[in-house]
Backbone as JSON, one array per atom type, in Angstrom:
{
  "sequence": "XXXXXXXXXXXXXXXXXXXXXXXXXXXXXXXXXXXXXXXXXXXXXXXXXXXXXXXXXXXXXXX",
  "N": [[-4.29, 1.72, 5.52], [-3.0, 0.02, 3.08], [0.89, -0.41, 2.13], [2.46, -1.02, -0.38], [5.53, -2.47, -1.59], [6.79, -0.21, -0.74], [5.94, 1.94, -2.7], [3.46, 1.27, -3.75], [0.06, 0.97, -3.71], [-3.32, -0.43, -2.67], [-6.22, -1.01, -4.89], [-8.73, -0.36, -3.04], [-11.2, -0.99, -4.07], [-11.42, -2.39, -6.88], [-8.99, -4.04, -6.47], [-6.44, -3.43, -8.06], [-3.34, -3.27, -7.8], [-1.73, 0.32, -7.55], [0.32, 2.92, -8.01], [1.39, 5.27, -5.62], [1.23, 7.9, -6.09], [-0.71, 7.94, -8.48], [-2.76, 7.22, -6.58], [-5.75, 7.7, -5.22], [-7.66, 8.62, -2.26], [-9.93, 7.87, -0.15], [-11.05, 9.52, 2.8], [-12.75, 8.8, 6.41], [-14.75, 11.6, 7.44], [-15.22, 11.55, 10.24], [-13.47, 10.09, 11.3], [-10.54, 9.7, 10.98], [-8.86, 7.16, 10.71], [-10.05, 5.49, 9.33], [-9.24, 4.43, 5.86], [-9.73, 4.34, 2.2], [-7.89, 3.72, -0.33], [-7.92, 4.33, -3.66], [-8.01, 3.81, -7.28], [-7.88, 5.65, -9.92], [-9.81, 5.25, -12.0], [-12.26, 4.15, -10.68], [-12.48, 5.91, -8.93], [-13.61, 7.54, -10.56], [-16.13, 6.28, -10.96], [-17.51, 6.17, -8.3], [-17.12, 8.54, -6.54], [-17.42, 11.17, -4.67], [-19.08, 10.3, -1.61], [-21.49, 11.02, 1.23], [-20.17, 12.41, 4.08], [-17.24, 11.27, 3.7], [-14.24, 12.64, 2.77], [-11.4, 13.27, 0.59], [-8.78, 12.86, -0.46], [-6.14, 13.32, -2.58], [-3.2, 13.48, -2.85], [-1.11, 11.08, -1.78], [1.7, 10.98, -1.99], [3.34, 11.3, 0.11], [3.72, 9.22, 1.67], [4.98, 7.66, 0.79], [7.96, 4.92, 1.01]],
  "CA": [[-3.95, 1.54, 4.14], [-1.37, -1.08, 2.86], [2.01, -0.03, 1.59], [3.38, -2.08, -0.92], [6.82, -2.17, -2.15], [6.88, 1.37, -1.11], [5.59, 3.24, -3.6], [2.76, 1.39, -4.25], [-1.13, 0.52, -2.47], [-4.24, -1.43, -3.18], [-7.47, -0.41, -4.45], [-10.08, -0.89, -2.36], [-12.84, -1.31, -4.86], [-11.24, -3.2, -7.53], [-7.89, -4.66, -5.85], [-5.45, -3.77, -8.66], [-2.13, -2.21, -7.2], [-1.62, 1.38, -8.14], [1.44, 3.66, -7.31], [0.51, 5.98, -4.55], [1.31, 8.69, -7.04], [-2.15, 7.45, -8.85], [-3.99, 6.87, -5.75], [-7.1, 9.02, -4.7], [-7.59, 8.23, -1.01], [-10.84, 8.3, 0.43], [-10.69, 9.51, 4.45], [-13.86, 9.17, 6.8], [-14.82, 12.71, 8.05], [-15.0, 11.91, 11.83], [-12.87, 8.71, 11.59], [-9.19, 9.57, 10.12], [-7.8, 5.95, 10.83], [-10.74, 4.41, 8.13], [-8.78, 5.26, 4.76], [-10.0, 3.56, 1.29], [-7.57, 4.1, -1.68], [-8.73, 4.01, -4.79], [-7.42, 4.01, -8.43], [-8.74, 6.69, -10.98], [-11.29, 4.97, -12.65], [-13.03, 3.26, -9.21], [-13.05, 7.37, -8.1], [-14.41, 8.27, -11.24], [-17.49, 5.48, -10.45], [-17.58, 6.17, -6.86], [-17.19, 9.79, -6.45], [-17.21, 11.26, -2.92], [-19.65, 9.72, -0.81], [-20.96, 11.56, 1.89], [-19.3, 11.69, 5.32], [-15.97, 11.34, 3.22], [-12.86, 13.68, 2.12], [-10.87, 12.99, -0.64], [-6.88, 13.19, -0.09], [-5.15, 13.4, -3.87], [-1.74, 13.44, -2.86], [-0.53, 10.77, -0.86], [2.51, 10.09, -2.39], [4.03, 11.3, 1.27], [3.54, 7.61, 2.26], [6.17, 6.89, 0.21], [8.9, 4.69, 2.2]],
  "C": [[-2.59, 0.83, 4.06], [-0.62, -0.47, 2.05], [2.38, -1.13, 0.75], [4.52, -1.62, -2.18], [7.68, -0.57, -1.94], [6.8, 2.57, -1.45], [3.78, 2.9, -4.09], [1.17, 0.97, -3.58], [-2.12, -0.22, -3.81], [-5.57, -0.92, -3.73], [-8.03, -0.99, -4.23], [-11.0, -1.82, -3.18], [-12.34, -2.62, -5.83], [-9.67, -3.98, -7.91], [-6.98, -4.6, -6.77], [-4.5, -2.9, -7.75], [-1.58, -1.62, -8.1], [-0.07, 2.04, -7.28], [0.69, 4.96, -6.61], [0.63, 7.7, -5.31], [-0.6, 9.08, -7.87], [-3.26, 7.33, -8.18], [-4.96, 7.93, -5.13], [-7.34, 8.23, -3.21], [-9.22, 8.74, -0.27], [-11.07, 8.52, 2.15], [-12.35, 9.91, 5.14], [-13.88, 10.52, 7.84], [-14.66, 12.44, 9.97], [-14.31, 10.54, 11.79], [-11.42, 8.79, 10.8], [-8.65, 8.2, 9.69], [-8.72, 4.97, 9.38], [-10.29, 5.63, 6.84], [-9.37, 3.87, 3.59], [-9.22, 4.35, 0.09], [-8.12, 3.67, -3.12], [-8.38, 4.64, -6.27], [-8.55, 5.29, -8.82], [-10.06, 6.11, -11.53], [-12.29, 4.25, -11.05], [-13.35, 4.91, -8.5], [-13.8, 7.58, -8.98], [-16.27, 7.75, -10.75], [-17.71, 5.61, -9.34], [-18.1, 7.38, -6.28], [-16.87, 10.06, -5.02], [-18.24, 11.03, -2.44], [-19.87, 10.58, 0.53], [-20.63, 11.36, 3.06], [-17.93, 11.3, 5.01], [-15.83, 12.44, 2.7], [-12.38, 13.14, 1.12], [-9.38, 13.82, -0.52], [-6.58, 12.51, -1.79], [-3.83, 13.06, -4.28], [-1.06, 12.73, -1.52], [1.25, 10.33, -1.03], [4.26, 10.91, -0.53], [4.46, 9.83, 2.05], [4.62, 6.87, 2.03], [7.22, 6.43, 1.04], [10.76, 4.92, 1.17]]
}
């Protein structure tokens, strides 16, 4: 997952840049390193998928 400016990442689905505050993070169950962030509305349409987690709070990322 791309960092940008620091605070803020990409979504996956529909490439606007969100603050990682905002971002829902989708993580593959046996694959940590494949991450897909993803704004609010792109989770709402998406949902969890299965074979994915769902990380809420990344705003640890923060630089």
């Amino acid at each position: 997952m791309e960092i940008i400016d620091g605070d803020k990442t990409r979504c996956s689905r529909c490439e606007d840049v969100i603050s990682l505050a905002e971002a829902v993070v989708l993580e593959r169950q046996n694959n940590k390193a494949m991450e897909k962030p993803l704004c609010g509305t792109c989770f709402e349409n998406v949902g969890v998928p299965k074979g994915y987690e769902v990380e809420r709070d990344v705003t640890y990322l923060e630089r």
